[in-house]
Every structure is written in C-alpha cells, then in structure tokens.
N, CA, C and O of each residue as an XYZ file, in Angstrom:
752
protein
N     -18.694     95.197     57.275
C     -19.372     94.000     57.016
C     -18.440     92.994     56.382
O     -17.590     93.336     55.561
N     -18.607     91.806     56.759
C     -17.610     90.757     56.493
C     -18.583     90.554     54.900
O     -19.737     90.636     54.481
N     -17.130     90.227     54.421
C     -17.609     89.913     52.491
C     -18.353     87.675     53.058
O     -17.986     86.771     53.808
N     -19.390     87.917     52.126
C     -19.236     86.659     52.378
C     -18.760     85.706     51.193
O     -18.626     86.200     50.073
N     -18.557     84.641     51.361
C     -17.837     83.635     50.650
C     -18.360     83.287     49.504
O     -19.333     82.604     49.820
N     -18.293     83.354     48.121
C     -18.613     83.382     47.183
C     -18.590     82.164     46.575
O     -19.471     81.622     45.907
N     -17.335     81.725     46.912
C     -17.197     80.020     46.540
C     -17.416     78.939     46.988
O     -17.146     78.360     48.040
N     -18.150     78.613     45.725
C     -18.624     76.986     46.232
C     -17.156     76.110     46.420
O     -16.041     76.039     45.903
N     -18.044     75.428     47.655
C     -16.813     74.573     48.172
C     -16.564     73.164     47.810
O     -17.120     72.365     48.563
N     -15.861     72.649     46.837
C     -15.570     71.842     46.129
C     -16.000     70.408     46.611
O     -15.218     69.813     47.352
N     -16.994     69.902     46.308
C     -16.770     68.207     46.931
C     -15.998     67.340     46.662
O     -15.499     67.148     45.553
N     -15.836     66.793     47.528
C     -14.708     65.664     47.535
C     -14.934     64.455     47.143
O     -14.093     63.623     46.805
N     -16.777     64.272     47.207
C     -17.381     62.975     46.906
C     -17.364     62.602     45.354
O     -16.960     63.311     44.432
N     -17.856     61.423     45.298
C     -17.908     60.933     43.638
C     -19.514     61.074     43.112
O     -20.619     60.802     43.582
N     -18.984     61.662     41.853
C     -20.429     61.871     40.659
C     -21.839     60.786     41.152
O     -21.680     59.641     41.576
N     -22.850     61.296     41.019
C     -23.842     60.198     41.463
C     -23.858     59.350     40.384
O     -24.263     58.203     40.572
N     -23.314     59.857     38.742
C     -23.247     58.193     37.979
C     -22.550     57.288     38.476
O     -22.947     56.125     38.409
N     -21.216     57.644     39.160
C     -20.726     56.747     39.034
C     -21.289     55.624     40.675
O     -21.244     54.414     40.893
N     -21.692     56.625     41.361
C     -22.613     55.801     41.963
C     -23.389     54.540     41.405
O     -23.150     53.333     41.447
N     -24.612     55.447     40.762
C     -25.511     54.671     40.166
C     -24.697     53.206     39.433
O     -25.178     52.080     39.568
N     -23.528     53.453     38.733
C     -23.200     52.401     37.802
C     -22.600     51.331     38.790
O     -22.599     50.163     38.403
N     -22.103     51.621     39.999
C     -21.911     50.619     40.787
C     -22.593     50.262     41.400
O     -22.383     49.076     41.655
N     -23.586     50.737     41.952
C     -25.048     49.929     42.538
C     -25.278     48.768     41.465
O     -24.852     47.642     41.719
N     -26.125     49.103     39.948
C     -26.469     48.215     39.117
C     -25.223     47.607     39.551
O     -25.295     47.353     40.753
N     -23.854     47.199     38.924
C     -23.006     45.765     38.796
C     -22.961     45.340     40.268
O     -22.966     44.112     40.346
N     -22.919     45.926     41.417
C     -23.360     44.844     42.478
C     -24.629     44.503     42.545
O     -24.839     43.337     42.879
N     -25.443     45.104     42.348
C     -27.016     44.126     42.171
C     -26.625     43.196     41.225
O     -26.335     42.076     41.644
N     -26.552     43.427     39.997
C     -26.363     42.389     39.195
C     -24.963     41.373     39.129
O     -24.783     40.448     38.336
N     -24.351     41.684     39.847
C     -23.070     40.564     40.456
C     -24.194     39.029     41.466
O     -24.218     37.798     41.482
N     -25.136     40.520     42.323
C     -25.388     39.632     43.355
C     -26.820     38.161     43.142
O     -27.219     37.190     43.784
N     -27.207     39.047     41.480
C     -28.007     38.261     41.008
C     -27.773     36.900     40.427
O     -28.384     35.832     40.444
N     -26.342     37.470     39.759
C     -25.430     36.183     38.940
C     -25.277     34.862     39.743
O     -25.399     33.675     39.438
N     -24.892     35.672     41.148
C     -24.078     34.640     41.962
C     -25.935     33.988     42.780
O     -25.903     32.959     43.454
N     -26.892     34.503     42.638
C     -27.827     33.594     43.530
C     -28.220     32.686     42.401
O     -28.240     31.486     42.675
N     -28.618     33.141     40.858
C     -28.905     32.035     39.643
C     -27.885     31.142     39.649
O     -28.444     30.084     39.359
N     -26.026     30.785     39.896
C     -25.285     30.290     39.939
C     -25.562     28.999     40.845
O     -25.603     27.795     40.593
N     -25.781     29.958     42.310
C     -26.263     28.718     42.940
C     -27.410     27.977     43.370
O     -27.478     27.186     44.311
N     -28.560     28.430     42.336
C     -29.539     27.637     41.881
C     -29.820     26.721     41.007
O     -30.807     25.988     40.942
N     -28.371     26.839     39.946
C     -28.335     26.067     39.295
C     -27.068     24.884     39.900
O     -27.155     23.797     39.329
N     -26.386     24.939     40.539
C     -25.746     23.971     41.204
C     -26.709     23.467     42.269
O     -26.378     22.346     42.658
N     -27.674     23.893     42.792
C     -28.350     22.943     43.656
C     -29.503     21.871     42.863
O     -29.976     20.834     43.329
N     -29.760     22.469     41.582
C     -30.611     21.947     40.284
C     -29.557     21.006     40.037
O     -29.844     20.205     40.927
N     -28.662     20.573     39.543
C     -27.642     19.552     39.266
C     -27.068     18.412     40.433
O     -26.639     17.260     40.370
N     -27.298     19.350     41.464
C     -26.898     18.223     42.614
C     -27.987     17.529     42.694
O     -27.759     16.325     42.805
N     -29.497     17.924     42.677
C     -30.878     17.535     42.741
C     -31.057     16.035     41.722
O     -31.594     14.938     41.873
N     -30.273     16.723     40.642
C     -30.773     15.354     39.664
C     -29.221     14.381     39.096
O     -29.131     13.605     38.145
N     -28.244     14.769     40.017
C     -27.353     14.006     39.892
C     -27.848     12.820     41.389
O     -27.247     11.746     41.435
N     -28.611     13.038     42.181
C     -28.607     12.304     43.513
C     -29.641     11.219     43.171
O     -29.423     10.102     43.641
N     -30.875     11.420     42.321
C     -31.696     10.589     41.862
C     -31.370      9.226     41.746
O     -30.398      9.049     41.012
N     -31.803      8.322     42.169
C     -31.672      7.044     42.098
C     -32.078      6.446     41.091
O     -33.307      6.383     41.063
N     -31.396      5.812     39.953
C     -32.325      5.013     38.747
C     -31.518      4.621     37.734
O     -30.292      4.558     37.827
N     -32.167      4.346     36.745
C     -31.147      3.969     35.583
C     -30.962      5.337     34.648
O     -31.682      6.309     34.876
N     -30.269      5.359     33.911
C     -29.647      6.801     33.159
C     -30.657      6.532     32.317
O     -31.102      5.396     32.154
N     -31.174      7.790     31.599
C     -32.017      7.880     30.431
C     -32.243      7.257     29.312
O     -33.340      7.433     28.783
N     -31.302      6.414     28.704
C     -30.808      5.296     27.855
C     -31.263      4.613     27.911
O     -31.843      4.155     26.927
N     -31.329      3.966     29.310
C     -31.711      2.697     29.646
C     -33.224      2.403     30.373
O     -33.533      1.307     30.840
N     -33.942      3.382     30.374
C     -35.290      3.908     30.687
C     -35.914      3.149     29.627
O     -35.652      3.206     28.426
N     -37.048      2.200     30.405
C     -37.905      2.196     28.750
C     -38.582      3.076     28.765
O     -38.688      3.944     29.632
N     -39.286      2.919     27.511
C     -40.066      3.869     27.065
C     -41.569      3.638     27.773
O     -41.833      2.472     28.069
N     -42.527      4.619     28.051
C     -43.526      4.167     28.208
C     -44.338      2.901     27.464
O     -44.084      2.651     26.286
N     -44.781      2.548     27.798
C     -45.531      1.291     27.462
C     -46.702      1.924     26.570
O     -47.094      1.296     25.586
N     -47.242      3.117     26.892
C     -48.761      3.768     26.131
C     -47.943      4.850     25.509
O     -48.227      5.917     26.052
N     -47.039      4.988     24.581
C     -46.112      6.444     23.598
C     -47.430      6.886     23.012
O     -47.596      8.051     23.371
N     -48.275      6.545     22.391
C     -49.071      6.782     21.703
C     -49.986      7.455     22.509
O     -50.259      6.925     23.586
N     -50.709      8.887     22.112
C     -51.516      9.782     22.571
C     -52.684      8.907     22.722
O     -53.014      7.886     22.120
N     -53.348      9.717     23.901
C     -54.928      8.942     23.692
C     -55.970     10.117     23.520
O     -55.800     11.253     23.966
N     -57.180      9.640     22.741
C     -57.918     10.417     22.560
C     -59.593     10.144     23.365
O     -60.504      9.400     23.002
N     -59.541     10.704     24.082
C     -60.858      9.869     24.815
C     -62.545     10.585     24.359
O     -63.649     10.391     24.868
N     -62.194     11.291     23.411
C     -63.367     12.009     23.046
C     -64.213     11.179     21.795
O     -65.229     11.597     21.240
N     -63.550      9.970     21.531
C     -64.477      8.671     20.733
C     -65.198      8.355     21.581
O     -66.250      7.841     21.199
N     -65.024      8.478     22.824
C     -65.709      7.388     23.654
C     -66.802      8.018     24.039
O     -67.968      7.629     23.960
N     -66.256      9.303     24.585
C     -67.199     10.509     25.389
C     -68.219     10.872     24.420
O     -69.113     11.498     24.989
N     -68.392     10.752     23.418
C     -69.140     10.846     21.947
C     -69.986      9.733     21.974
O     -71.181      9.800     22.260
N     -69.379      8.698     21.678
C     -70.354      7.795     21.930
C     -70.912      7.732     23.265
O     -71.893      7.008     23.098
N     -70.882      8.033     24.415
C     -71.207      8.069     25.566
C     -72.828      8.982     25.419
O     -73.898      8.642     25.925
N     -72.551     10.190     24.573
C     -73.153     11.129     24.709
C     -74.152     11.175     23.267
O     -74.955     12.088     23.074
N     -74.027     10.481     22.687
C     -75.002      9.824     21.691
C     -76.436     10.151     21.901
O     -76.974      9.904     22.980
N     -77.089     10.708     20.893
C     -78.592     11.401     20.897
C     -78.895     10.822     19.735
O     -78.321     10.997     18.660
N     -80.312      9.744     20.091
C     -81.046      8.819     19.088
C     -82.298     10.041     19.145
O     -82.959     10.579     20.034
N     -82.173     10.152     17.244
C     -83.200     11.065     17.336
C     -84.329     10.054     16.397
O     -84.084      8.881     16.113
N     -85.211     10.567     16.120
C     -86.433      9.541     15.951
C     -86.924     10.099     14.067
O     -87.030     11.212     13.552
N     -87.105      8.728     13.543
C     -87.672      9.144     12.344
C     -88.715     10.243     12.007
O     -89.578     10.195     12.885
N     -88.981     11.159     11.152
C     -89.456     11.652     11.435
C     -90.959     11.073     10.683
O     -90.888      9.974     10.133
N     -92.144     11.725     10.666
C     -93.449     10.825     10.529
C     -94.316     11.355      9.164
O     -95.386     10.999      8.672
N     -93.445     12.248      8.852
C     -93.981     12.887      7.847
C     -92.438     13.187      7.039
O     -91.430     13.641      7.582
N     -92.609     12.748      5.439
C     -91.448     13.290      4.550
C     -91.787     14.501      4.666
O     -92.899     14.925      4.979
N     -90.861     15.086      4.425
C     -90.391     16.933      4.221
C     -89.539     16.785      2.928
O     -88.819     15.883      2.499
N     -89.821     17.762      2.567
C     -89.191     18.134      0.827
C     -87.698     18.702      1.302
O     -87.755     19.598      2.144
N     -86.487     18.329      0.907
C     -85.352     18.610      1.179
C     -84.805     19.393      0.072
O     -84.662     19.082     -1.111
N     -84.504     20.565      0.750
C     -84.040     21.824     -0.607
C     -82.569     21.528     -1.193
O     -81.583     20.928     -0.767
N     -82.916     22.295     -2.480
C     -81.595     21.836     -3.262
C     -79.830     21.644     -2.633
O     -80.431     21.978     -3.654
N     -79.448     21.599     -2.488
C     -78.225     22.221     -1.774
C     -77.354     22.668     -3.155
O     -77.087     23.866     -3.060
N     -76.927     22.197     -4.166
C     -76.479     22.724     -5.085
C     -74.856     22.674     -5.247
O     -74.170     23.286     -6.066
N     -74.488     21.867     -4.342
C     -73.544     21.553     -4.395
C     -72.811     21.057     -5.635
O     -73.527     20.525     -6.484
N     -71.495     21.140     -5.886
C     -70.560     20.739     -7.376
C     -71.230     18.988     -7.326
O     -71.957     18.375     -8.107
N     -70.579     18.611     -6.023
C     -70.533     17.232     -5.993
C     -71.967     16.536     -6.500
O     -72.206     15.854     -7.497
N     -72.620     16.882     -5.663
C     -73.766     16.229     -6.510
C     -74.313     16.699     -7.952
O     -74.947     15.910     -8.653
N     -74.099     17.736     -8.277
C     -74.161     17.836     -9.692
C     -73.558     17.095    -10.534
O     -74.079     16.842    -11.620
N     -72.372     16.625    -10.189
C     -71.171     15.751    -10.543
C     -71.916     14.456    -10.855
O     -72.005     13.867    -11.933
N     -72.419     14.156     -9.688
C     -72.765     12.509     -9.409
C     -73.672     12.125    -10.492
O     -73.503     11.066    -11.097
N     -75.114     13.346    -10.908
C     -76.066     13.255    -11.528
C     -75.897     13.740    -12.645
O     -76.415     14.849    -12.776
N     -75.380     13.352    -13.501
C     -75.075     13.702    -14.623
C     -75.915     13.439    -15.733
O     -75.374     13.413    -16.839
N     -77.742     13.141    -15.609
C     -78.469     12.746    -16.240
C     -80.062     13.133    -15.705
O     -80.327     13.299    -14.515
N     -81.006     13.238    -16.751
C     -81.951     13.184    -16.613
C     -82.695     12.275    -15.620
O     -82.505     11.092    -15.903
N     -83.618     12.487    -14.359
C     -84.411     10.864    -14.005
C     -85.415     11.163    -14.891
O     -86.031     12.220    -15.030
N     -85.523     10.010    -15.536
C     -87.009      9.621    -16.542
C     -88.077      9.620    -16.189
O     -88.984      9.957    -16.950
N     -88.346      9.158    -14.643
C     -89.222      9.033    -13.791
C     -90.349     10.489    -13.232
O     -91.469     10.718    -12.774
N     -88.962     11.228    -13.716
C     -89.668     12.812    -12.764
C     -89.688     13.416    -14.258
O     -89.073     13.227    -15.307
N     -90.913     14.395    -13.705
C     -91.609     15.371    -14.919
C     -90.681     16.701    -14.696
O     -90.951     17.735    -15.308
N     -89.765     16.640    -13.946
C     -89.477     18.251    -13.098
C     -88.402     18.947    -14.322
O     -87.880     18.099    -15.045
N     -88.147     19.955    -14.521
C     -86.907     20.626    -14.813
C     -86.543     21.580    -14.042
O     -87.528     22.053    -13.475
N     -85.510     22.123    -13.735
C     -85.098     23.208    -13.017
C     -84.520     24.062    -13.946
O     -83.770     23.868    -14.902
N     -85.189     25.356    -13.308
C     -85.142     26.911    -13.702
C     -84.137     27.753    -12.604
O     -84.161     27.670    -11.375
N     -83.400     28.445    -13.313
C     -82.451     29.604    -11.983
C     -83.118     31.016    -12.127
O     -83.194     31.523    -13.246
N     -83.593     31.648    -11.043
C     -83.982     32.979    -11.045
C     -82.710     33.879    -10.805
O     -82.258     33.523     -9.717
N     -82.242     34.483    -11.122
C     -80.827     35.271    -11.651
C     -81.450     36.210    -10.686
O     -80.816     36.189     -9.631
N     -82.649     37.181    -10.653
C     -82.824     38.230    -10.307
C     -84.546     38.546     -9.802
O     -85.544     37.873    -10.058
N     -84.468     39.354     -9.298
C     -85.929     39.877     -9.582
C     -86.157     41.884     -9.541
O     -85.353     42.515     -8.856
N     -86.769     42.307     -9.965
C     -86.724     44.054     -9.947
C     -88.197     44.124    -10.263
O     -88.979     43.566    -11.033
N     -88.242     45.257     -9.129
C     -89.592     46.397     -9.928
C     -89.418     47.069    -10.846
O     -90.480     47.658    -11.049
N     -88.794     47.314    -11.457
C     -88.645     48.149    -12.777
C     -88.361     46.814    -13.815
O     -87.451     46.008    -13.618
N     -89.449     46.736    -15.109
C     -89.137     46.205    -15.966
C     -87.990     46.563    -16.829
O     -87.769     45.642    -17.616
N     -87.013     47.761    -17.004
C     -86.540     48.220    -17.736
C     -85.004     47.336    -16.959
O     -84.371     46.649    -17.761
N     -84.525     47.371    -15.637
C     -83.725     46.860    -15.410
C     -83.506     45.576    -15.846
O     -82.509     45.213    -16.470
N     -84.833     44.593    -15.379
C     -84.884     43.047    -15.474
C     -84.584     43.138    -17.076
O     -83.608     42.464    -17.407
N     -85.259     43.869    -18.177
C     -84.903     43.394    -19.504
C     -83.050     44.049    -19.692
O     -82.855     43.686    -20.853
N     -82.007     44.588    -19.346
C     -81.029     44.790    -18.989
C     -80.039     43.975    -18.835
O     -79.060     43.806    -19.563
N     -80.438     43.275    -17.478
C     -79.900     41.968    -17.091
C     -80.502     40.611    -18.213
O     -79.618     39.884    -18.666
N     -81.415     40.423    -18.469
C     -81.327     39.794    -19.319
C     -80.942     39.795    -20.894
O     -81.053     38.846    -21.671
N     -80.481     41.046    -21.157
C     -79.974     41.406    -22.457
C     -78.265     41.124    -22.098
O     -77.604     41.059    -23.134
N     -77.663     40.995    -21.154
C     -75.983     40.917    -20.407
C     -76.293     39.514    -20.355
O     -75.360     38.825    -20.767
N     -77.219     38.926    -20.012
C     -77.074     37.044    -19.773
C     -77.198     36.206    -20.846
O     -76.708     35.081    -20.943
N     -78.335     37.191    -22.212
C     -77.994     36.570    -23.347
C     -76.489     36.694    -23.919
O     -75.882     35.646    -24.140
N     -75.999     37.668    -24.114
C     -74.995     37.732    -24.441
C     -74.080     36.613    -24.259
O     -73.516     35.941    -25.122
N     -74.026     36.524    -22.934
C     -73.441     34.950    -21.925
C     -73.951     33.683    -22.704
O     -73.652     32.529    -22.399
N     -74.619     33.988    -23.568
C     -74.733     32.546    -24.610
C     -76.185     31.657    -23.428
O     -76.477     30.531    -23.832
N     -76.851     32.061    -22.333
C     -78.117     31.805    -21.985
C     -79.145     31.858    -22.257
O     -79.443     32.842    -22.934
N     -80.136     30.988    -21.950
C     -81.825     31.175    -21.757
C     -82.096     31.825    -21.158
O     -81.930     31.408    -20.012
N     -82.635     33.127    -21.193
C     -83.200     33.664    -20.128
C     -84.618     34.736    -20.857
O     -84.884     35.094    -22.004
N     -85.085     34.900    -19.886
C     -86.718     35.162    -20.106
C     -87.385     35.770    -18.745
O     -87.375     35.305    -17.606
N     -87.929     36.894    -19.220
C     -88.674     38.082    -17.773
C     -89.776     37.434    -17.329
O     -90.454     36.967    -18.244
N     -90.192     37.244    -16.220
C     -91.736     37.001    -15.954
C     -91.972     37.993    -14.876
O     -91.283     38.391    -13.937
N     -93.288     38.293    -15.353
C     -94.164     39.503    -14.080
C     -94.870     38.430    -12.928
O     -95.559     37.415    -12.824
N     -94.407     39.098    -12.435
C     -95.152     38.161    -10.808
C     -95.636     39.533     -9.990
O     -95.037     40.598     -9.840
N     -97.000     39.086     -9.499
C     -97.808     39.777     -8.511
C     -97.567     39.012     -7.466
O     -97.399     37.832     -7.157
N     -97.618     40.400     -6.890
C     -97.991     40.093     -4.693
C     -98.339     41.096     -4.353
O     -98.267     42.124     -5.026
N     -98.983     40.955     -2.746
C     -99.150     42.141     -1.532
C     -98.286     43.077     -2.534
O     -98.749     43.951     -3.266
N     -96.908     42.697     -2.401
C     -95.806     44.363     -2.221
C     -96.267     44.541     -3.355
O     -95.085     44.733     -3.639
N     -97.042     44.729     -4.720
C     -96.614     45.108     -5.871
C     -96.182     43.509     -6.947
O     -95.968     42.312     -6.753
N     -96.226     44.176     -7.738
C     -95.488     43.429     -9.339
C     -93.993     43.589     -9.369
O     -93.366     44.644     -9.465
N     -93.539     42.392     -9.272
C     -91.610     41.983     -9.209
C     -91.933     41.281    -10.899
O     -92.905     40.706    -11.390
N     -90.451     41.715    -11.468
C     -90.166     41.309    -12.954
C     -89.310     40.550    -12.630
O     -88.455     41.025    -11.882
N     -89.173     39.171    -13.013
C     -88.019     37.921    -12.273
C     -87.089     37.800    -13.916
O     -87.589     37.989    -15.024
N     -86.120     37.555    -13.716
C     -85.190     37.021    -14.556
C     -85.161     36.069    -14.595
O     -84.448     35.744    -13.646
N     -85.600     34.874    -15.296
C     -85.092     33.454    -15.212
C     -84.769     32.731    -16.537
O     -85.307     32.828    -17.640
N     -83.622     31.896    -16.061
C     -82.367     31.194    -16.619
C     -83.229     29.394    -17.299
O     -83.805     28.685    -16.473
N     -83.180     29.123    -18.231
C     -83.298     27.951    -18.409
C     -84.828     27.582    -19.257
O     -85.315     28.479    -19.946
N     -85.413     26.464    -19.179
C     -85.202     25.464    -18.071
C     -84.371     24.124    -18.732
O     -84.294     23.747    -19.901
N     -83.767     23.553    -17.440
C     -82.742     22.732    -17.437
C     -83.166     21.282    -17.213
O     -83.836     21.177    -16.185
N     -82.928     19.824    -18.039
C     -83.946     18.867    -17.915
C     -82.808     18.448    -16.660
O     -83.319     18.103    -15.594
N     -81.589     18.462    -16.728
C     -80.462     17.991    -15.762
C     -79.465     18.546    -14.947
O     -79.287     19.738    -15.197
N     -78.779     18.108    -14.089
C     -78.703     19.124    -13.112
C     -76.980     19.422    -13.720
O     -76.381     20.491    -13.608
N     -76.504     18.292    -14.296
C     -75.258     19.630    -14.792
C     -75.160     20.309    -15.484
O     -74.218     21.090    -15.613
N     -76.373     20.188    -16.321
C     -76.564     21.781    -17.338
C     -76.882     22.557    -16.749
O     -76.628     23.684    -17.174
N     -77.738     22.414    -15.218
C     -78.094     23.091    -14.763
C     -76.700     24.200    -14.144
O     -76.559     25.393    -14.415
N     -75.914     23.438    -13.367
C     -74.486     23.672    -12.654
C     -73.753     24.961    -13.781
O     -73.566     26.126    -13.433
N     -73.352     24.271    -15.455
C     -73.204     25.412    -16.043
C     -73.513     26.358    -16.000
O     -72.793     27.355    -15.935
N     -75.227     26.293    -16.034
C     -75.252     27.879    -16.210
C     -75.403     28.749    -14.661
O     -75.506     29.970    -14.549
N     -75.386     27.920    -13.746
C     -75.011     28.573    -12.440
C     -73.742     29.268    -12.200
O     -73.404     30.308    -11.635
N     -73.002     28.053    -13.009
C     -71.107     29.331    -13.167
C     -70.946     30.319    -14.112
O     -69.897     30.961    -14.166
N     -71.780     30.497    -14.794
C     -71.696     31.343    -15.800
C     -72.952     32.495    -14.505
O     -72.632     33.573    -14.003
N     -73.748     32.058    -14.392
C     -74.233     33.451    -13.406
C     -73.770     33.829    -12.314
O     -74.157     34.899    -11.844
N     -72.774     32.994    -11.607
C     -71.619     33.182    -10.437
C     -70.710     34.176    -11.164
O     -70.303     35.145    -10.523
N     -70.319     34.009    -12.571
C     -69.471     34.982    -13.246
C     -69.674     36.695    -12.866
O     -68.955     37.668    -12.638
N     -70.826     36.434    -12.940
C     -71.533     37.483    -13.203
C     -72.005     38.534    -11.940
O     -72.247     39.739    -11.867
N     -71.998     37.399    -10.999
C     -72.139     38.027     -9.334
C     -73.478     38.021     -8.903
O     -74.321     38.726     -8.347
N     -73.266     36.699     -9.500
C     -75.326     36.600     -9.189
C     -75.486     35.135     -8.172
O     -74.523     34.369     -8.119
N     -76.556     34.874     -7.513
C     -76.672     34.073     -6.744
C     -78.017     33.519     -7.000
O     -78.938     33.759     -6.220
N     -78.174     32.802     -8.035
C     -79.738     32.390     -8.479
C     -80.099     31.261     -7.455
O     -79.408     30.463     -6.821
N     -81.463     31.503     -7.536
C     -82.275     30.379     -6.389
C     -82.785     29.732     -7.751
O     -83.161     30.196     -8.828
N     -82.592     28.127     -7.090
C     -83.158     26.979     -8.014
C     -84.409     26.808     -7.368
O     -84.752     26.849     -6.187
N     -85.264     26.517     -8.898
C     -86.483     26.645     -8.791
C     -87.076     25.265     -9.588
O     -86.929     25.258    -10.810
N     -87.721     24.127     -8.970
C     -88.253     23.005     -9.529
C     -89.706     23.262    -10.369
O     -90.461     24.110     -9.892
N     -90.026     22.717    -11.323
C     -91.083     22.780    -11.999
C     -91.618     22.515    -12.902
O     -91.221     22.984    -13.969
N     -92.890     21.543    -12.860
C     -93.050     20.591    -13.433
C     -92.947     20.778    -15.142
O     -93.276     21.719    -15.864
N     -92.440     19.661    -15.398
C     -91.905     19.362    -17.474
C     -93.448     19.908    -17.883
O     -94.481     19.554    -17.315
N     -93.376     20.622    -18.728
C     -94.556     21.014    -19.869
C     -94.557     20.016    -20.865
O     -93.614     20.008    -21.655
N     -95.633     19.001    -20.986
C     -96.103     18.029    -21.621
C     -96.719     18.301    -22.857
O     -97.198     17.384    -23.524
C-alpha cells in the first residue's frame, strides 16, 4: 500500500488579512477620489454663477424676521359675550395682589379665615393646632357636621386684611400646609 502524503502542501497565496486590508484602502481610495470630484464640480458650479461677489450683494430689503401669528390671532379672534349674571370670583391668593391690598376695605364686613386642616379625630386637629400656636398663630378647632360624619377643622385667624392674611399663609406653607381661604362675615 502506497503511504499517503501527510503533508500539507504549502500555499503560495497571501494571508486573507492582508487581503482584507487591501480591499478596505481601495474602496476607500476609490471613495476619496469620487468626494474629490464632487467637490471640484461643487466649485466649478459656483465659480460659473453670474453676479456680483458677496460683498457687494445687498442685503435683503426685509433682514428682519416676520412673525405672522399677530395677525393670524387677530384673524382668529373670539368675542365672547358679557356674562348676565355676576359670579363670585374665588380668591386666587396670589403674592401680587396681596401686595397691592395692603389694607382693610371699610366698605366690606368680611374677614378672612385659613383652614390649615380638617380630621376626624379631634385629638389630631388639637395637635396641629398646638404646632401652629407655637408658630406665634391664631388658631382654633371647630366641629363641623355632614352626611360623612363630624370633621374637626383647624382654622387660622381671622384676618381683617389680606396681607396679614398672606403672613400667616407663609408661615402655614412652612409647615406644608395648603389652607383654603375662607370669607366671612365681620362679627359686629
């Protein structure tokens, strides 16, 4: 029996890296050279233009942006109609107008009260109001009935003006409270 040939027979060819690495630089030779002459046909393009050089361009006549949504606004304008009956407009409570009103109206009997809280358990509501005196406040429990049951309210004041009122709203903002203002008429 013939021995057979044991050895591998040596190739003569080159490594497939080095393949591979010459594929990529002629692709990317052949890429160089088509961006090259896209950008020389981009330069011949705007060297051929007919006109005056950029310098000497005026400027638009309208530089200034326009905004056409004044118009389209007024275009689109909705006349709404008095209404026929006053409606009571709720506090908003804003700084600013607290700011503005810095006084009693003489005219109105009203003072405003802040409800800090309300709880079914009397033991809490007197709690919170033992932490708000402290805070150097007025405050005072009232039992209120309803449907659900008896609520114990916390309330703050009462305040003849609205930036005393504002104080003690930051002093219960301190506190992490969000009192609802409550109008009601001056005790005579």
């Amino acid at each position: 029996m013939s021995r057979r040939n044991t050895r591998r027979k040596q190739s003569t060819g080159k490594p497939a890296w080095v393949w591979f690495v010459l594929g990529n630089f002629v692709g990317g030779f052949a890429v160089f050279v088509f961006l090259l002459n896209d950008l020389k046909t981009e330069q011949v393009r705007t060297v051929a233009k007919p006109g005056k050089p950029a310098a000497e361009q005026a400027a638009p006549a309208d530089s200034k942006p326009r905004f056409d949504f004044y118009t389209l606004l007024e275009e689109n304008e909705v006349k709404v109609p008095k209404p026929k009956t006053q409606s009571r407009v709720r506090d908003s409570g804003s700084d600013q107008d607290q700011k503005a009103v810095d006084h009693s109206d003489p005219t109105s009997n009203l003072v405003y009260i802040l409800q800090a809280a309300s709880f079914r358990e009397k033991a809490e509501a007197e709690r919170l109001r033992a932490q708000l005196m402290l805070a150097n406040l007025d405050v005072k429990v009232e039992a209120a009935s309803d449907s659900r049951g008896t609520w114990h309210r916390v309330l703050v004041g009462p305040y003849t003006s609205r930036s005393k009122m504002a104080k003690a709203r930051e002093i219960l903002a301190d506190h992490r409270l969000m009192p609802l203002v409550l109008k009601r008429p001056a005790k005579g």
